[in-house]
mmCIF file of the C-alpha atoms, coordinates in Angstrom:
data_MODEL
# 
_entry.id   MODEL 
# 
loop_
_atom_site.group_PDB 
_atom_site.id 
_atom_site.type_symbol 
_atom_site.label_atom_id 
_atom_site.label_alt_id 
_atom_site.label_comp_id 
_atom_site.label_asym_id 
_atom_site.label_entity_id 
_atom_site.label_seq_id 
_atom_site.pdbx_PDB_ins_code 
_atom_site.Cartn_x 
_atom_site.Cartn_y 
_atom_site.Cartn_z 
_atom_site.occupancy 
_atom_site.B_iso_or_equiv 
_atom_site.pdbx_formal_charge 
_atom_site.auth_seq_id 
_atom_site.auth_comp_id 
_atom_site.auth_asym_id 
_atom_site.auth_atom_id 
_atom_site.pdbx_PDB_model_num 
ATOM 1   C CA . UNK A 1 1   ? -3.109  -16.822 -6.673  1.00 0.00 ? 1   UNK A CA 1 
ATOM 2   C CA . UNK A 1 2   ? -4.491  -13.363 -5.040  1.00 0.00 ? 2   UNK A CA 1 
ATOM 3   C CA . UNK A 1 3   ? -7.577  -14.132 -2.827  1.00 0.00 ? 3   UNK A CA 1 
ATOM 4   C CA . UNK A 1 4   ? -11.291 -13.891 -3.933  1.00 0.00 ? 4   UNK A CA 1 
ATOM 5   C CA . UNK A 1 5   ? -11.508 -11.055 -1.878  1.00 0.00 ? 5   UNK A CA 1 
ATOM 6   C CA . UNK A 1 6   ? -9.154  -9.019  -3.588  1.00 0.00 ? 6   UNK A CA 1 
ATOM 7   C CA . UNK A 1 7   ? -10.802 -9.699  -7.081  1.00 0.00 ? 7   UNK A CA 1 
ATOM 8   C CA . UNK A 1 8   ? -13.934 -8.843  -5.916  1.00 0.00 ? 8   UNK A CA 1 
ATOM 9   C CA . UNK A 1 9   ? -13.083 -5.613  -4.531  1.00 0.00 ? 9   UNK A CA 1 
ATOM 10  C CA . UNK A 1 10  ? -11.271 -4.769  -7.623  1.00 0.00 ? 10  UNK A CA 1 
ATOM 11  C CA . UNK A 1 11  ? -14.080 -5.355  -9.652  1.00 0.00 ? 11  UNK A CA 1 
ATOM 12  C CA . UNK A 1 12  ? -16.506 -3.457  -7.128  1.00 0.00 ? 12  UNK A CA 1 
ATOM 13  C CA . UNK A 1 13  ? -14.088 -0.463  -7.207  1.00 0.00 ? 13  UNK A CA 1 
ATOM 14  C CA . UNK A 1 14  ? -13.991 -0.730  -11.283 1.00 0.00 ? 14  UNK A CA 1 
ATOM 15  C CA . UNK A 1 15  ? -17.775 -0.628  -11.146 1.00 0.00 ? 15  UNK A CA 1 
ATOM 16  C CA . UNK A 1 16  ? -18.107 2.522   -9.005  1.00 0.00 ? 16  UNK A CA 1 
ATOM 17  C CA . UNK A 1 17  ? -15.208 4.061   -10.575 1.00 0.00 ? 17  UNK A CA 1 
ATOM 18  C CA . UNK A 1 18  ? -16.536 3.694   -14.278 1.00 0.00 ? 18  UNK A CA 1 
ATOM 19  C CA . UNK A 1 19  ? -20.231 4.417   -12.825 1.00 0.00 ? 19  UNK A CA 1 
ATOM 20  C CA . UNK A 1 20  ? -18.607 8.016   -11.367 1.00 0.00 ? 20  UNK A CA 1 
ATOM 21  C CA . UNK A 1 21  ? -16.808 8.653   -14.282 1.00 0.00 ? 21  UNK A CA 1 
ATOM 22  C CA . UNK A 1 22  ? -19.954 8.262   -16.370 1.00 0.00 ? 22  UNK A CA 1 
ATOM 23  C CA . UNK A 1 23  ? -21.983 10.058  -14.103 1.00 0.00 ? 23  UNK A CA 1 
ATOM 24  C CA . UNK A 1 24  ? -19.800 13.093  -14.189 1.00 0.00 ? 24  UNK A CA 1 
ATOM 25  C CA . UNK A 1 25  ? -20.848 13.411  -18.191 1.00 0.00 ? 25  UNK A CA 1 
ATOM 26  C CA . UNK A 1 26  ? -24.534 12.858  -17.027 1.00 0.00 ? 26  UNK A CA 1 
ATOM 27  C CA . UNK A 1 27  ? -25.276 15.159  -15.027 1.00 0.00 ? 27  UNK A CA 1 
ATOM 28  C CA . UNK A 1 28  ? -26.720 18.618  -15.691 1.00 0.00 ? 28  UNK A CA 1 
ATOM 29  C CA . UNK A 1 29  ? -25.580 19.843  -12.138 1.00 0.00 ? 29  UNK A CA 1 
ATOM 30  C CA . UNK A 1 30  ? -22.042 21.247  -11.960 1.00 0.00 ? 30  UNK A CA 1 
ATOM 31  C CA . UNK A 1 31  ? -21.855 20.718  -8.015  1.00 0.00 ? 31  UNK A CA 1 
ATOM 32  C CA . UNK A 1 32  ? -23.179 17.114  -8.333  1.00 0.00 ? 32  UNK A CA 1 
ATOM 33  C CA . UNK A 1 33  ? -20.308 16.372  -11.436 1.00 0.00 ? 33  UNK A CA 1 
ATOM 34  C CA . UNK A 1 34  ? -17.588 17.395  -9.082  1.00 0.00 ? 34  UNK A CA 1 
ATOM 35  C CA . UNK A 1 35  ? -18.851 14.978  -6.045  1.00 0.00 ? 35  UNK A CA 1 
ATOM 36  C CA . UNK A 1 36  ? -19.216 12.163  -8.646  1.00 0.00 ? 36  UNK A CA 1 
ATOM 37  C CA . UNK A 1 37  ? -15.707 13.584  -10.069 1.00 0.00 ? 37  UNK A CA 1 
ATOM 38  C CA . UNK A 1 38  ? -14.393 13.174  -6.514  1.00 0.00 ? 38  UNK A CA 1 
ATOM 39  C CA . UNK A 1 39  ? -16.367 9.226   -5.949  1.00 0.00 ? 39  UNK A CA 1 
ATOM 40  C CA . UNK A 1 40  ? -14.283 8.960   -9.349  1.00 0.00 ? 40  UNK A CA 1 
ATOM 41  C CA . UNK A 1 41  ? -10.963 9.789   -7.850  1.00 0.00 ? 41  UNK A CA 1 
ATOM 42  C CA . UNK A 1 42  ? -11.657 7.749   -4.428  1.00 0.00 ? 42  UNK A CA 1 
ATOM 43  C CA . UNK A 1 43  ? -12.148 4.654   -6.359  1.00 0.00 ? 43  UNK A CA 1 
ATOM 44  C CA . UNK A 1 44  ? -9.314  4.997   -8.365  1.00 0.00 ? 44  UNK A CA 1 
ATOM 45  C CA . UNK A 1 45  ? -7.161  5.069   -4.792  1.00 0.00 ? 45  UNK A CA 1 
ATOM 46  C CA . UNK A 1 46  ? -9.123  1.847   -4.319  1.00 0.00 ? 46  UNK A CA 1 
ATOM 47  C CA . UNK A 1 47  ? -7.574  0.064   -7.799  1.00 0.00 ? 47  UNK A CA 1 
ATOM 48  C CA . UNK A 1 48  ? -4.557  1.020   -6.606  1.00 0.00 ? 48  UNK A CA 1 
ATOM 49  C CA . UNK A 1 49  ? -4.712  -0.435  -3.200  1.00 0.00 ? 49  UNK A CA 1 
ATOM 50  C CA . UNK A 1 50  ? -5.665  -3.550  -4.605  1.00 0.00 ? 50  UNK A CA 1 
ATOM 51  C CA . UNK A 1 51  ? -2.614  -3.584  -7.050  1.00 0.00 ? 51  UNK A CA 1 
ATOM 52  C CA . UNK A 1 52  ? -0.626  -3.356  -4.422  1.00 0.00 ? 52  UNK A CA 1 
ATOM 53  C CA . UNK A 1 53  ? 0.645   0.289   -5.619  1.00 0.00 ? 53  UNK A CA 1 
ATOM 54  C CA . UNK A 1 54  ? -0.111  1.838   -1.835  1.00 0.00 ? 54  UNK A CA 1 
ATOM 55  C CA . UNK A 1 55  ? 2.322   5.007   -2.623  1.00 0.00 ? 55  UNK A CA 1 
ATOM 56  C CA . UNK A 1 56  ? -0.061  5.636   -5.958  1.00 0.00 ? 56  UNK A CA 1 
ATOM 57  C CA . UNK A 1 57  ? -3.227  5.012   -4.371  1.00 0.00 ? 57  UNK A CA 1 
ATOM 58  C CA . UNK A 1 58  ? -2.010  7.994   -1.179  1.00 0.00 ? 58  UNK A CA 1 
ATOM 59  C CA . UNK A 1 59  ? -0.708  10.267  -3.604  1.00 0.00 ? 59  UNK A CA 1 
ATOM 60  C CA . UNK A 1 60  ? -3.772  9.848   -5.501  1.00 0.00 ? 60  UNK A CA 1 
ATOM 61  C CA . UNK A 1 61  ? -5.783  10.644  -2.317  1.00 0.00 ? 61  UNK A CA 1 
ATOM 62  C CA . UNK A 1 62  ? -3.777  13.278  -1.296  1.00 0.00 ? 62  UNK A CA 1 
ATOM 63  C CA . UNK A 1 63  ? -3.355  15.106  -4.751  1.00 0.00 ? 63  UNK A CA 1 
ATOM 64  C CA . UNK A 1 64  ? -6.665  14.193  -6.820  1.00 0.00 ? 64  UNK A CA 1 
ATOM 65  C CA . UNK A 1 65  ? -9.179  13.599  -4.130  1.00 0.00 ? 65  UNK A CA 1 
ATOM 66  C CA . UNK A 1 66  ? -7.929  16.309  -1.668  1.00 0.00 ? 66  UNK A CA 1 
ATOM 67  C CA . UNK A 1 67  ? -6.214  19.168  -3.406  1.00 0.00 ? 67  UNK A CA 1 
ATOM 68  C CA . UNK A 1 68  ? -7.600  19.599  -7.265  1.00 0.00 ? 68  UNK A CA 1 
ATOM 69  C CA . UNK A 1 69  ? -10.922 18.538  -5.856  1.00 0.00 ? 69  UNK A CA 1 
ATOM 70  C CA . UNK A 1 70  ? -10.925 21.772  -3.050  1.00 0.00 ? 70  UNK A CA 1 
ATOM 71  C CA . UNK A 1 71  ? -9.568  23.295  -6.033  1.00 0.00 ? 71  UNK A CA 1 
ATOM 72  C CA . UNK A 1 72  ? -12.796 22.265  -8.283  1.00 0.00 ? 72  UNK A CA 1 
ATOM 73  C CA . UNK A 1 73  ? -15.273 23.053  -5.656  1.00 0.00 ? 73  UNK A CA 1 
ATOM 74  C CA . UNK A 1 74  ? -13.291 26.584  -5.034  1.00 0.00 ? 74  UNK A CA 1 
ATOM 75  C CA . UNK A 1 75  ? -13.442 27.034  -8.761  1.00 0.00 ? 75  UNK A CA 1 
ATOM 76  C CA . UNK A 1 76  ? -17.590 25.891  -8.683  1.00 0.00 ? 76  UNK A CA 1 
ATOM 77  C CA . UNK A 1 77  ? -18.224 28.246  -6.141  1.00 0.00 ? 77  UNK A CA 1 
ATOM 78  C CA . UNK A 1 78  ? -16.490 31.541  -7.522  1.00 0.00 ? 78  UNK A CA 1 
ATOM 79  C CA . UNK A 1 79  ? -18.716 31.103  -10.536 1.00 0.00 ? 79  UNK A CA 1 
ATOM 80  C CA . UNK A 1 80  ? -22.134 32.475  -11.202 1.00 0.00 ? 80  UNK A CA 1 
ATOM 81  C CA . UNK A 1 81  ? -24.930 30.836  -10.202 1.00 0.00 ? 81  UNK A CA 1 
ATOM 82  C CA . UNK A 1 82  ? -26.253 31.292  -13.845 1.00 0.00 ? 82  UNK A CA 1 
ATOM 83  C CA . UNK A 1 83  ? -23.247 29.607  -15.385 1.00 0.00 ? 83  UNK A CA 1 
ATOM 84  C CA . UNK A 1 84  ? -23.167 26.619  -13.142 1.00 0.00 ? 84  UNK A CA 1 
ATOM 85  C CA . UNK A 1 85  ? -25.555 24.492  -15.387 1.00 0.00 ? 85  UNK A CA 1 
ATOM 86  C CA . UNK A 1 86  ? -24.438 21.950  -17.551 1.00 0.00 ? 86  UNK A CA 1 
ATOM 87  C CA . UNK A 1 87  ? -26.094 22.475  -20.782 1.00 0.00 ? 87  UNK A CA 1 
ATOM 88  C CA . UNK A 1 88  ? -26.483 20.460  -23.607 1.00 0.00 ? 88  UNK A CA 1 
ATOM 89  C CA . UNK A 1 89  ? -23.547 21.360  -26.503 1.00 0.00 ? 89  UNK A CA 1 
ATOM 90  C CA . UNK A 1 90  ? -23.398 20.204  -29.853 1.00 0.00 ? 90  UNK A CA 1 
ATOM 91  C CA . UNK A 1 91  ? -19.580 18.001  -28.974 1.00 0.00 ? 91  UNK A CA 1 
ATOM 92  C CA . UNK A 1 92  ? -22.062 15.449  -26.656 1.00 0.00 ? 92  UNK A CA 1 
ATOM 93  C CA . UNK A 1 93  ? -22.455 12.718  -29.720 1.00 0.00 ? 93  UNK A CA 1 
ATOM 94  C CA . UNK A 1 94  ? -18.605 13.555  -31.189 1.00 0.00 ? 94  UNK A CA 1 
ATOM 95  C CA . UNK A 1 95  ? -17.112 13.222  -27.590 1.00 0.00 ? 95  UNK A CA 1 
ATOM 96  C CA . UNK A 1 96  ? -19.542 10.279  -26.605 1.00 0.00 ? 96  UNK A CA 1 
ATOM 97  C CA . UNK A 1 97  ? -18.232 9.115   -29.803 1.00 0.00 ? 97  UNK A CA 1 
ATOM 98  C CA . UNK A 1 98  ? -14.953 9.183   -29.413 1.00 0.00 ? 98  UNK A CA 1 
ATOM 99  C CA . UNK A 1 99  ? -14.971 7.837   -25.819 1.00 0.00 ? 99  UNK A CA 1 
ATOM 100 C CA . UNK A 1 100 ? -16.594 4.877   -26.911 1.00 0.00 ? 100 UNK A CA 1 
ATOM 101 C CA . UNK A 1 101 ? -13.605 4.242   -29.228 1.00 0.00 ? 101 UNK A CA 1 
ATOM 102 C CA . UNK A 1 102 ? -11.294 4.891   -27.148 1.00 0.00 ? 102 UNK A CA 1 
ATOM 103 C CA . UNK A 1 103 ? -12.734 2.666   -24.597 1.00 0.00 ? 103 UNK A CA 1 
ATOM 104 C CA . UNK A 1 104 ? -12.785 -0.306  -27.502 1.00 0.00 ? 104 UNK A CA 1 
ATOM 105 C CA . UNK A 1 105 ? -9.148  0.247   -27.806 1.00 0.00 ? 105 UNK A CA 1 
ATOM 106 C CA . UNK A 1 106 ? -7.910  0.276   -24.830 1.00 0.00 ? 106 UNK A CA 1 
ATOM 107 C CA . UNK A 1 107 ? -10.285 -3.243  -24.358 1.00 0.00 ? 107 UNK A CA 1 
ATOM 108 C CA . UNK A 1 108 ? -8.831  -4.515  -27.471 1.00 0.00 ? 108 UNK A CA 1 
ATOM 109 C CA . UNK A 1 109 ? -5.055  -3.639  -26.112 1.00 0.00 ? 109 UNK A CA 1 
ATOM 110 C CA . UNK A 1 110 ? -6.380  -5.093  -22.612 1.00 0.00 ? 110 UNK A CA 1 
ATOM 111 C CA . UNK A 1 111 ? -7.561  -8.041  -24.259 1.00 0.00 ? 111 UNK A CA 1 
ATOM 112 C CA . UNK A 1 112 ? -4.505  -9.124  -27.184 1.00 0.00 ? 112 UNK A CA 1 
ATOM 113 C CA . UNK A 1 113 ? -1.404  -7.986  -25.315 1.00 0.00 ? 113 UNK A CA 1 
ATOM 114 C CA . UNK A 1 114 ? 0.717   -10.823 -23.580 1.00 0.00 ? 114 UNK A CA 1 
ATOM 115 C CA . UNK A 1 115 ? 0.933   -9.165  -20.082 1.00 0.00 ? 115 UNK A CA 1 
ATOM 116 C CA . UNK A 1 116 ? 4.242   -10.337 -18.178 1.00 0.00 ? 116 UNK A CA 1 
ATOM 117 C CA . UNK A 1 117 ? 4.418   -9.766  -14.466 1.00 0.00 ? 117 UNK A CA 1 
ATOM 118 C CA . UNK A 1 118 ? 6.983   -9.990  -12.442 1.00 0.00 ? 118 UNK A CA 1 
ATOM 119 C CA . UNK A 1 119 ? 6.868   -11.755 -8.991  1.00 0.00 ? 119 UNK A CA 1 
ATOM 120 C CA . UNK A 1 120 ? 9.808   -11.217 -6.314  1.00 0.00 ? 120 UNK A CA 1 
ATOM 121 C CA . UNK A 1 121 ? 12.678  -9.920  -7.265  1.00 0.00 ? 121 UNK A CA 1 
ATOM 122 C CA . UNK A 1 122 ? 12.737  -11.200 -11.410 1.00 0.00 ? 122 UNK A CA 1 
ATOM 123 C CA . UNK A 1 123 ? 14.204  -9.308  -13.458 1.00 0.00 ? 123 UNK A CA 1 
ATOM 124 C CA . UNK A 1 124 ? 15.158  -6.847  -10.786 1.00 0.00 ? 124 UNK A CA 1 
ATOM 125 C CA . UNK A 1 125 ? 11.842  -6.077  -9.565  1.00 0.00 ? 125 UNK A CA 1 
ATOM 126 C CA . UNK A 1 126 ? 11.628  -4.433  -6.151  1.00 0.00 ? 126 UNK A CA 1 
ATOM 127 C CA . UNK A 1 127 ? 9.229   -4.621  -3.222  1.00 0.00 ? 127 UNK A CA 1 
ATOM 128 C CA . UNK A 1 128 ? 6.607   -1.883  -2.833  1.00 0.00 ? 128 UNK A CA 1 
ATOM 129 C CA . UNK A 1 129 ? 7.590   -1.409  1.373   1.00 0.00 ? 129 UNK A CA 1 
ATOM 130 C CA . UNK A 1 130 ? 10.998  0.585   -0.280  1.00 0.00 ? 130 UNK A CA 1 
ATOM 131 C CA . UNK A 1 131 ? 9.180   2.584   -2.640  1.00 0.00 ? 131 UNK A CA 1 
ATOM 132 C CA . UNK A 1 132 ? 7.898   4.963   -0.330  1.00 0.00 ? 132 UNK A CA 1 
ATOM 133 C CA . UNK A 1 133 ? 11.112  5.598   1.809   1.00 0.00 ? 133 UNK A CA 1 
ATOM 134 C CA . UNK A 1 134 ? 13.295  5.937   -2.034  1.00 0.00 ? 134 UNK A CA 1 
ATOM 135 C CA . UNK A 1 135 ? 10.598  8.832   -3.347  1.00 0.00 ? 135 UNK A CA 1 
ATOM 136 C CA . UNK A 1 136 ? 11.084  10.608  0.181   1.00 0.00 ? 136 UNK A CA 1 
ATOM 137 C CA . UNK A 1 137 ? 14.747  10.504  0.496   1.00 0.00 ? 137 UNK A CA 1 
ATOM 138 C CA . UNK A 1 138 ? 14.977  11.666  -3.407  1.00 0.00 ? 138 UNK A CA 1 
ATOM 139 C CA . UNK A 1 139 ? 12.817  14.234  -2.955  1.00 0.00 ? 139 UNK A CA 1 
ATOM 140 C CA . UNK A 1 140 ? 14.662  15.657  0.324   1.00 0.00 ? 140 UNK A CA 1 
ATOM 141 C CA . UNK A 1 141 ? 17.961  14.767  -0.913  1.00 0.00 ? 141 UNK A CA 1 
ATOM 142 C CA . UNK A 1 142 ? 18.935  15.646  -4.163  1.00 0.00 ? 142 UNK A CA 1 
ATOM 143 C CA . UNK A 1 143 ? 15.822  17.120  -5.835  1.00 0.00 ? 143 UNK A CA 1 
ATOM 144 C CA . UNK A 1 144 ? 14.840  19.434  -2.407  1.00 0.00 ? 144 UNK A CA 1 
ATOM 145 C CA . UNK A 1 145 ? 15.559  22.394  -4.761  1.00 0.00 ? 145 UNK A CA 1 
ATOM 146 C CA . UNK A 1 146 ? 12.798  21.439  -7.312  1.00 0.00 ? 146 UNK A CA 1 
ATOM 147 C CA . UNK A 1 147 ? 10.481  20.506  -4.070  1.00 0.00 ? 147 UNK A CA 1 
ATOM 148 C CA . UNK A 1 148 ? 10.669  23.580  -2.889  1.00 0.00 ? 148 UNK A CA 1 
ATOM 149 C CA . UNK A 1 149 ? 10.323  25.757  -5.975  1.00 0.00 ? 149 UNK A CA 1 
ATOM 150 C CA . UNK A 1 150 ? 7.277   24.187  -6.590  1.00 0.00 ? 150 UNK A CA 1 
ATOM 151 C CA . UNK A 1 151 ? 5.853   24.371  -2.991  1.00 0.00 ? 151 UNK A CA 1 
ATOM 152 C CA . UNK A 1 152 ? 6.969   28.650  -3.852  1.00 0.00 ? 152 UNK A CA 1 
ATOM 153 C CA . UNK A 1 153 ? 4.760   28.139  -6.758  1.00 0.00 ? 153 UNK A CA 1 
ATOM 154 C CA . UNK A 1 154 ? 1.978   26.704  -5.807  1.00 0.00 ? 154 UNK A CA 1 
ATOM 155 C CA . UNK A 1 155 ? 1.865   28.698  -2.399  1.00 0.00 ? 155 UNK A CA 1 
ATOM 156 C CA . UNK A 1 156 ? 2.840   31.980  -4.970  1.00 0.00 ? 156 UNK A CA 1 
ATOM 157 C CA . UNK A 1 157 ? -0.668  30.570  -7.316  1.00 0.00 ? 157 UNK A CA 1 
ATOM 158 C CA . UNK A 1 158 ? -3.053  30.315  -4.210  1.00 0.00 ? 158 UNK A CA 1 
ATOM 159 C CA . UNK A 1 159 ? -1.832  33.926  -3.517  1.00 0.00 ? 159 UNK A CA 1 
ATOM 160 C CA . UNK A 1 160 ? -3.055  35.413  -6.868  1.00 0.00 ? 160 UNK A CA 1 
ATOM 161 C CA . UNK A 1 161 ? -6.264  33.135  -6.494  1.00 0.00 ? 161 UNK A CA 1 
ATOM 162 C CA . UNK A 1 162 ? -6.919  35.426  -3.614  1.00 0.00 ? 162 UNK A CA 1 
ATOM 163 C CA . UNK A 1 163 ? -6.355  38.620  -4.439  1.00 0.00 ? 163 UNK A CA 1 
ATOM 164 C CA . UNK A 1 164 ? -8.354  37.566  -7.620  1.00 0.00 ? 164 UNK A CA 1 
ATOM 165 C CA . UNK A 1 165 ? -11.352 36.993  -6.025  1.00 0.00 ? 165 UNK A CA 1 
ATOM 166 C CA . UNK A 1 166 ? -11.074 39.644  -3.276  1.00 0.00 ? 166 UNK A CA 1 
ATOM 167 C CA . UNK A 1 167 ? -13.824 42.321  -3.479  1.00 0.00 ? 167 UNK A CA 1 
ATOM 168 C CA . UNK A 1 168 ? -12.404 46.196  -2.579  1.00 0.00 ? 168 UNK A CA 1 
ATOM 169 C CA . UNK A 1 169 ? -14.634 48.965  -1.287  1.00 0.00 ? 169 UNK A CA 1 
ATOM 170 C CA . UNK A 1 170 ? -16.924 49.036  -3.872  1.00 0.00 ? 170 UNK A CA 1 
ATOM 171 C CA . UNK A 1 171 ? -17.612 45.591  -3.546  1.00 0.00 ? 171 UNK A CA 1 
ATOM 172 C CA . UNK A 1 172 ? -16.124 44.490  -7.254  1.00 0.00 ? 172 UNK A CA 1 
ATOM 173 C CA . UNK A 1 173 ? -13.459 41.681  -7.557  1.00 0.00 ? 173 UNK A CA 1 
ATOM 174 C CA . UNK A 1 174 ? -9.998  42.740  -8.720  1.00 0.00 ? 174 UNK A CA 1 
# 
């Protein structure tokens, strides 16, 4: 039986999770989406921490909350400050539409399907404490190759983000 603590956090982390996520859509205020975007990606670390899925809940701190979120607030402040508003569009009642059945779905799926877990080592089930030290030795054993083609990349895409934005002489961006 997981403690009372745990279940309560989990629901307090689902409340401020959903409540960022629908604040995102709310606001009018591009800067203030991204913080709520960035509340959004914290607490979804926090579901993961208590699921017991500590690898998913760092990489999801590390990647979502610390690199496409400098990326977003890079990407807010490179626009005009005449574009930055978040203006009503004619897809708010279709997308708010289709959100809200998606979100009945998923409830329904939550809701009907016979979830199995598996405790200890049923079914071949292994411990979370390996996890981490498996994904690190796999990805600086036999997949270092792809690792560092895509650290090339991404170090090759921050490059042109620079030089994209740079201003020569005349004080115009490339």
């Amino acid at each position: 039986m997981e403690s009372l603590g745990i279940i309560a956090g989990f629901w307090l982390l689902a409340g401020v999770t959903i409540g960022a996520s629908l604040a995102v859509f709310a606001v009018r205020n591009l800067l203030h989406a991204v913080v709520f975007l960035i509340l959004a990606f914290v607490g979804m670390a926090g579901l993961f921490i208590t699921l017991s899925a500590d690898f998913l809940a760092v990489a999801q701190l590390l990647i979502y909350a610390g690199a496409i979120s400098v990326l977003l607030v890079f990407a807010v402040m490179l626009t005009p400050l005449a574009n930055r508003d978040n203006s009503n569009s004619l897809y708010v009642l279709p997308g708010g539409a289709f959100a809200l059945a998606f979100a009945t779905i998923i409830a329904f799926v939550a809701i009907e399907v016979d979830w199995h877990q598996l405790r200890g080592d049923a079914l071949g089930a292994r411990s979370f404490s390996t996890t981490v030290a498996e994904v690190g030795s796999a990805l600086l054993g036999p997949h270092v190759l792809a690792f560092e083609i895509a650290s090339v990349l991404l170090l090759a895409a921050l490059v042109g983000a620079i030089v994209l934005v740079h201003e020569d002489e005349t004080g115009e961006a490339a």
